[in-house]
C-alpha positions, 0 to 999 in steps of 0.5 A: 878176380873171381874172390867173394868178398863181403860187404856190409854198411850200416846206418845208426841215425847218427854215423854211415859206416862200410865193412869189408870182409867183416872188417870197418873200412870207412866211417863218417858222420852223417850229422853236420855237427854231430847228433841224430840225423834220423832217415838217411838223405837220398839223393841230392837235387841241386844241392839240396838234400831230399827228405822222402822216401825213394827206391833202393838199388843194389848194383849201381849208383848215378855217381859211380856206375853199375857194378862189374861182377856178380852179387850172391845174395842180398840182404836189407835189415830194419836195425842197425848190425853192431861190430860183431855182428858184421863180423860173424855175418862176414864169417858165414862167406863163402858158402851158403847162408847157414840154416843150422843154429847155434847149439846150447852153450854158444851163440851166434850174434847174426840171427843165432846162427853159425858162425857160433861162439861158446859162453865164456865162464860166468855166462850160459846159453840154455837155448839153442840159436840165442844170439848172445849169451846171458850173465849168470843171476845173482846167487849162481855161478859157471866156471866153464866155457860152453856152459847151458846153465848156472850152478847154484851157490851152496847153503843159501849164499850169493854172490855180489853181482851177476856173472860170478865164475867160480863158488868162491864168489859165493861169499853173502848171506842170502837175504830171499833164502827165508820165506819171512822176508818178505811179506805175503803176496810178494816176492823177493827179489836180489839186487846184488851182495845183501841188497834186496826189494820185496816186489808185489804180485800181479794184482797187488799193490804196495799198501799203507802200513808195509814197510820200504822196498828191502824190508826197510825199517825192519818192517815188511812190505804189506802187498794188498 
């Protein structure tokens, strides 16, 4: 008695779940025979499910009463919460709602906000409030946790996939560090280890002559 306690229950067109404390408790197909449902079917009228839209309330139920005790606060989101963001959501309880973001480094996986978790190694967050922190690009690394940004790999290397922690993994020729590449009125873009594909500018299109996407053939890409 007298013990704030938060609950969640989400709905992902497919299975009803019900959070305590962040933590799942209780989980159930919707579907009879599994697949999408699509909206929630509320109430059942003579054993007949209803499909139309109907008021929501909080606090009480024709099946099971009102609620005995006091309710803090509400709050009915348009997506459905993954795991961890019931989680960090059940962090922010007892107290206040948090109005700080999370700082650079970190992220908050509910609206970005507190509670925070730094970027592991191989990952970065350069803005505050971000609600998930993002893999270093192909051709840099981060080998700390809480990083804000990537370190370039030295002497126009890269590294074999996103997410590289350490300058070891910067082991491959850099196929976009020379401007001939490339033909004019394209970019290169990396694609992982030596793979790469000359895209064409805003306004341009692939034309007759170019060669395939990565210079195949040994023939550039003609972007006109």
């Amino acid at each position: 008695a007298g013990e704030l306690v938060h609950i969640a229950a989400s709905y992902d067109g497919t299975t009803l779940s019900v959070y305590v404390g962040g933590a799942l408790a209780a989980s159930s197909e919707a579907c009879e025979g599994g697949g999408q449902c699509g909206n929630v079917t509320w109430p059942v009228e003579d054993g007949v499910r209803v499909r139309e839209e109907v008021d929501v309330t909080v606090g009480s139920s024709p099946l099971s009463g009102v609620h005995d005790g006091r309710i803090a606060f509400v709050r009915v989101l348009g997506v459905s919460l993954s795991d961890e963001q019931v989680q960090a959501s059940a962090g922010r309880v007892p107290g206040e709602a948090s109005e700080g973001k999370c700082p650079a480094g970190s992220s908050g996986p509910y609206d970005g906000e507190a509670p925070c978790i730094a970027c592991s190694p191989g990952s970065f967050a350069e803005q505050v409030g971000q609600v998930s922190c993002a893999l270093c690009p192909i051709g840099s690394y981060a080998p700390a946790v809480g990083s804000v940004g990537c370190l370039s790999c030295p002497g126009g290397v890269q590294t074999p996939t996103k997410g590289a922690v350490g300058v070891w993994e910067c082991t491959g020729e850099d196929p976009c560090a020379s401007s001939e590449t490339c033909g004019a009125n394209s970019d290169c873009v990396r694609l992982g280890g030596q793979g790469f594909e000359c895209a064409c500018h805003a306004g341009f299109a692939l034309g007759g002559g170019g060669g395939l996407p990565g210079g195949g053939g040994g023939a550039k890409t003609v972007c006109q």
